[in-house]
N, C-alpha and C positions, 0 to 999 in steps of 0.2 A: 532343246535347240543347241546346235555345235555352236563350241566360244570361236571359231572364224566368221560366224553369222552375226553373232550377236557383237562383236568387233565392227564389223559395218554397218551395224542400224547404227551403233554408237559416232562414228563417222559421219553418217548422213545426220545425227540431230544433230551433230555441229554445224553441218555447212550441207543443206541437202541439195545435190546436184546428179546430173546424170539423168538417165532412165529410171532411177528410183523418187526424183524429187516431187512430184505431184503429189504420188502415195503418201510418203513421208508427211510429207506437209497435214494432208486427209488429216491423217494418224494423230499428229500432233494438233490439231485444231479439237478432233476428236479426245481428248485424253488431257488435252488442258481446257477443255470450255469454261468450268467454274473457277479457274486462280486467272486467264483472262477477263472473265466478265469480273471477277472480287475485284482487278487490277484499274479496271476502266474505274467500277463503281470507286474508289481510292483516289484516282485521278484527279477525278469531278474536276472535269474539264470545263471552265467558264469563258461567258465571251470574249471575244478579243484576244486570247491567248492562244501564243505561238507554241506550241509541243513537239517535243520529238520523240520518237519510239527507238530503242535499239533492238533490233532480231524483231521484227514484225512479222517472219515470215512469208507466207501467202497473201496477208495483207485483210482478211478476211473479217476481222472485227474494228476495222478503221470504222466502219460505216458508224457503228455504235458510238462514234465520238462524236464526228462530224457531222452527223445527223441531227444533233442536239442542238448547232444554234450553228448557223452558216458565216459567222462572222468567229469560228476558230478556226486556228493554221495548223496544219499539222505535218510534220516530216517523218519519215520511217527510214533505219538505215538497216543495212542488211549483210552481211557477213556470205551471203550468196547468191549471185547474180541471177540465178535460175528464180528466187523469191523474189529478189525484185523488180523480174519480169510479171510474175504472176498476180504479186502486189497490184502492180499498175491495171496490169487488166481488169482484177475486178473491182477497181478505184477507179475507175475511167472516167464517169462523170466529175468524180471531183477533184481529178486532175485538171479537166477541160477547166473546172471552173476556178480554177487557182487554189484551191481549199488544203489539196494534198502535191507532197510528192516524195521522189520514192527515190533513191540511192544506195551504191554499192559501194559499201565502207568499213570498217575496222572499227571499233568503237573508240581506240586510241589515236584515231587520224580522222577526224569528223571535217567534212566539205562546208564549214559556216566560219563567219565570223565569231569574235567574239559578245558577249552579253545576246545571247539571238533568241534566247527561250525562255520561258516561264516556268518550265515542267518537264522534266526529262522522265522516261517510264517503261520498265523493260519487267519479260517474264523470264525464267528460265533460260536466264544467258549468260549469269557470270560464273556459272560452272568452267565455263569455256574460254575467257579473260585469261591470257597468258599474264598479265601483267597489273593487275589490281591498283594500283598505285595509279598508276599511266590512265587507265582508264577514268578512274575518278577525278583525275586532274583536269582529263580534257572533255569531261563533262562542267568542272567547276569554268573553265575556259567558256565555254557557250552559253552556260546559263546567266539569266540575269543576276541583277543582288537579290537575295534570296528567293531564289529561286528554289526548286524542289526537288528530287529523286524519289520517285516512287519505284522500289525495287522487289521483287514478288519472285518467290522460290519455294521448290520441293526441301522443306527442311532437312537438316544429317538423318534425321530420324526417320522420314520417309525413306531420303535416297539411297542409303546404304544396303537398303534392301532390293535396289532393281541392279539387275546383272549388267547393265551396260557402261553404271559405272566407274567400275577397275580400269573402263578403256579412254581414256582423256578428258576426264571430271573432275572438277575439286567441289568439295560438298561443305555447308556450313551448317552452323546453327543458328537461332536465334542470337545469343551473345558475341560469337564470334563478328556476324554480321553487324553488330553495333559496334564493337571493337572496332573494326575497318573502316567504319567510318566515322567515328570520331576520329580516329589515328590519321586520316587524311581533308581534318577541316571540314566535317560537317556536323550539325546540331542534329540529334532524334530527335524529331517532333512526337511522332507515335509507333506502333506496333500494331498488327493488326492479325490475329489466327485463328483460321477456320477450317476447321474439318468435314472432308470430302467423302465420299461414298469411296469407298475401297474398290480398288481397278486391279483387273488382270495383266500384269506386263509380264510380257514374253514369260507367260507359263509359270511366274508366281504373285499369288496376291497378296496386295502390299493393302496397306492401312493408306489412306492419300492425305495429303491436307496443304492449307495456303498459306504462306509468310509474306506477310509486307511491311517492307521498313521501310520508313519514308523520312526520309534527312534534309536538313536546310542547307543552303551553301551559307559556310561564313564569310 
């Protein structure tokens, strides 16, 4: 595959829009099912808690949340309007029913008050975080008092091996990602790593696996 190709799938898993963003989406639900499903399982989303997702995507594994017990809230914000049209639609019932909703947002400019959530919970999105610091702040701004971050990534050691990315990725590791957040005011609670069945991307196979660092706000 030409590096001008592989330059805009990289593009679109930041922000997938256009004529390409269905696929994308597909593709990414496809290829992350098992560090989504680790992520929810992690979550363990209990009653009466309000959550929020950042980069939900298609919106596609909401249901696995809010399925569990009708009296959880849950918000998705999305970094692409095209996802959070798509979001909505296959969330539809439990939009109607007050349970979800769905916005087009920046993860450093979140549309809530403050103390608003119990559980903040994102996969495969702080690659794409201009501003690390910024972001964490205004997650510490929304959540309640200890509240939670469950944050779940392709570790250095997987990522460095997919070609897409040298094209507007930052990749961590386990340590580093504890560095960061202690360095910006929050407690590890735990760590969590599971290895995935090795996946095809664009034409080389990588080893896969799942990181979850889950912080407390102080």
């Amino acid at each position: 595959m030409d590096e001008a190709t592989i330059k805009i799938i990289a593009q679109q898993l930041r922000q997938p829009h256009g004529e390409f963003a269905l696929d994308v989406a597909e593709k990414m639900n496809e290829g992350n099912l098992l560090i989504n499903q680790y992520t929810i399982e992690a979550l363990d989303a209990q009653p009466n808690e309000n959550i929020l997702e950042i980069g939900m995507a298609n919106g596609i594994f909401v249901k696995d949340i809010l399925s569990k017990n009708s009296s959880i809230k849950y918000s998705g914000c999305d970094y692409s309007e095209d996802m959070v049209r798509e979001a909505t639609k296959h969330n539809k019932s439990f939009v109607e029913n007050g349970q979800a909703q769905f916005f087009h947002a920046k993860a450093d400019e979140l549309p809530f008050p403050e103390n608003t959530f119990a559980k903040i919970f994102t996969a495969n999105t702080i690659y794409f975080w201009d501003d690390i610091t910024a972001v964490l702040s205004e997650f510490s701004r929304v959540l309640k008092p200890k509240g939670q971050i469950i944050l779940s990534v392709r570790p250095r050691s997987v990522m460095e091996h997919i070609p897409t990315v040298k094209y507007g990725f930052t990749i961590f590791s386990k340590d580093e990602l504890i560095q960061i957040f202690s360095d910006n005011n929050y407690k590890i609670t735990s760590t969590i790593e599971k290895a995935e069945p090795d996946q095809e991307i664009l034409g080389v196979n990588v080893k896969v696996s799942t990181l979850i660092v889950i912080a407390e706000k102080l």
